[in-house]
Backbone bond lengths (Angstrom), bond angles and torsions (degrees), N, CA, C in turn:
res aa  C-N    CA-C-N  psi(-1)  N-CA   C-N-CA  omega(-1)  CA-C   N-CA-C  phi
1 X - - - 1.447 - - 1.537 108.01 -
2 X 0.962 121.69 138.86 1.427 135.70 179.45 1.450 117.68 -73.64
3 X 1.270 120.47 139.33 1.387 121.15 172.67 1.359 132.03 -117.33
4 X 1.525 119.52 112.84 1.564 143.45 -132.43 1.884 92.81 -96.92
5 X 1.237 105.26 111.42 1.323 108.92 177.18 1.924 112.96 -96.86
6 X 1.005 98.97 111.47 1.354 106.11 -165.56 1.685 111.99 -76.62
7 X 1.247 128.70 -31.54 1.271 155.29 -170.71 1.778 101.96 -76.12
8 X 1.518 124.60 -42.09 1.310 124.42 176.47 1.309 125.96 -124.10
9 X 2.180 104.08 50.18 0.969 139.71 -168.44 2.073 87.18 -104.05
10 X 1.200 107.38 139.00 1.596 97.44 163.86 1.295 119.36 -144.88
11 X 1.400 124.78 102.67 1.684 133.07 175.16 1.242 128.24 -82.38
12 X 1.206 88.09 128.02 1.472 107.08 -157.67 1.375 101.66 -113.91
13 X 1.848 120.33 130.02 1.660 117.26 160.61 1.772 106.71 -80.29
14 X 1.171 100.49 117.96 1.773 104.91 174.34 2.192 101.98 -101.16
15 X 0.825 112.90 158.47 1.893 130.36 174.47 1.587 91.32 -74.65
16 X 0.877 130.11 133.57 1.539 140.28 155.95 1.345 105.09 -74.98
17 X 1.433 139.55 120.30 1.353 157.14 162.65 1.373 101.14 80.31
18 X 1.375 151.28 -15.11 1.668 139.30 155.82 1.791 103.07 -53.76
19 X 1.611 95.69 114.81 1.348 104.22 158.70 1.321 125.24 -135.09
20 X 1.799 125.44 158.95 1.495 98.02 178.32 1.146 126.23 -82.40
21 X 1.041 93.78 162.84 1.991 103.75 -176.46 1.268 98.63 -78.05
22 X 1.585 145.38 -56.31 1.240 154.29 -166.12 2.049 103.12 -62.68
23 X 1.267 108.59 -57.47 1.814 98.50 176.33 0.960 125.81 -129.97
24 X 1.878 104.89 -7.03 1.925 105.04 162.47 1.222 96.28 110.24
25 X 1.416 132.47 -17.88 1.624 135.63 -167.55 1.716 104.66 -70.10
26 X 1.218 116.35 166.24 1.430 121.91 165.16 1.271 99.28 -90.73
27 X 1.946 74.87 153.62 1.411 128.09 171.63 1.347 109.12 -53.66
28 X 1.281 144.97 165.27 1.495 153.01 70.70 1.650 150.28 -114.67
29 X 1.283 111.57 150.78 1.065 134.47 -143.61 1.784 92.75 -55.12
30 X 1.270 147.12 139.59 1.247 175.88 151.15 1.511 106.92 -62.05
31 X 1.238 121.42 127.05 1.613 130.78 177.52 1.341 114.98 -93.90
32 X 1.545 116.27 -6.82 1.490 125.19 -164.50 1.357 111.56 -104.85
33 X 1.425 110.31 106.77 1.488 125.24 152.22 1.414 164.13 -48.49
34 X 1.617 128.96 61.06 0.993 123.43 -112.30 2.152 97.12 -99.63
35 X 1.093 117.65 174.38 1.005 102.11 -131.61 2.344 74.31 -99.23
36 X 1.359 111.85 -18.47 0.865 116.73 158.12 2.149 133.25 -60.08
37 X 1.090 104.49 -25.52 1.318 122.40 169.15 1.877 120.48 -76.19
38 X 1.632 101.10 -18.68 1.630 107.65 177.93 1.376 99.58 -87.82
39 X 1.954 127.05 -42.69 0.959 136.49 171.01 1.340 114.59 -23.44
40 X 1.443 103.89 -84.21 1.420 134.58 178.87 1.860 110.16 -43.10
41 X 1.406 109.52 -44.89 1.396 116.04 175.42 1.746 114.20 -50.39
42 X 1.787 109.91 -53.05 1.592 133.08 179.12 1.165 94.51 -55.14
43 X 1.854 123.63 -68.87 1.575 110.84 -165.83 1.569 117.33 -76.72
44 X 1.444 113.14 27.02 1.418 95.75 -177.09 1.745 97.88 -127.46
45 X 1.185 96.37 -14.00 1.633 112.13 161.63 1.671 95.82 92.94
46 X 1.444 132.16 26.70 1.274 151.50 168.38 1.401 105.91 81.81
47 X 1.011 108.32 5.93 1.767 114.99 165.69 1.310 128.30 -40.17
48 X 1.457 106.30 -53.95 1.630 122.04 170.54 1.309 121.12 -126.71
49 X 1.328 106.76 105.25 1.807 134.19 179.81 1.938 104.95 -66.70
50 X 1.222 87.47 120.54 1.592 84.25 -176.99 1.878 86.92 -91.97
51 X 1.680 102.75 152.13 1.139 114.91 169.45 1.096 138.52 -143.59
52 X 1.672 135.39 96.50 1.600 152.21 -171.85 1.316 117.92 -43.14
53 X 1.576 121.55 98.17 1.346 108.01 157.73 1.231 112.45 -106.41
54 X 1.699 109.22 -176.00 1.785 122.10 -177.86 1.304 108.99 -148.26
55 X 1.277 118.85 87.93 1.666 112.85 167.74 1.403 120.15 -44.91
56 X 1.433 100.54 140.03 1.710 100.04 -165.64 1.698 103.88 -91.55
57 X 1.415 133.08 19.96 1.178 110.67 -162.94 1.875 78.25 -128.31
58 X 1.317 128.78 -42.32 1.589 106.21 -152.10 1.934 84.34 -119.44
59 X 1.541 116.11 -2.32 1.612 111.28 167.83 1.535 94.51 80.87
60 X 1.547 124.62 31.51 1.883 88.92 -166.46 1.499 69.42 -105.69
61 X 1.964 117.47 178.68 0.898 128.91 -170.56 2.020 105.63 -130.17
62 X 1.657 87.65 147.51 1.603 79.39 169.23 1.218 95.90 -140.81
63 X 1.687 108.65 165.21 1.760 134.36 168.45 1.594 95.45 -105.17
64 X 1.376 93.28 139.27 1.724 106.62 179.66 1.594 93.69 -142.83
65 X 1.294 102.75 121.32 1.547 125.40 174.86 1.450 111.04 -69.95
């Protein structure tokens, strides 16, 4: 019987269907706020949320409107 190490288990939130274009890896969501994205939030009257991801395999980053 196998023994289930609970401690070097690691959960991860992944985007359901965001993938990269550059190696195919998933997305995830970015914690960093850029000071250009509040801009864009004011002149759009909060209509359109800009949103930071970071593929975890080649690090490149995208904005998704």
């Amino acid at each position: 019987m196998a023994i289930l190490e609970l401690d070097k288990i690691i959960f991860t939130k992944t985007v359901i269907g965001i993938v990269c274009t550059k190696c195919g890896g998933d997305l995830k969501p970015t914690g960093k706020k850029h000071l250009s994205d509040k801009v864009f939030n004011v002149v759009s009257f909060g209509k359109v949320k800009i949103r930071r991801y970071q593929c975890d395999n080649c690090k490149k980053k995208y904005i998704i409107l």
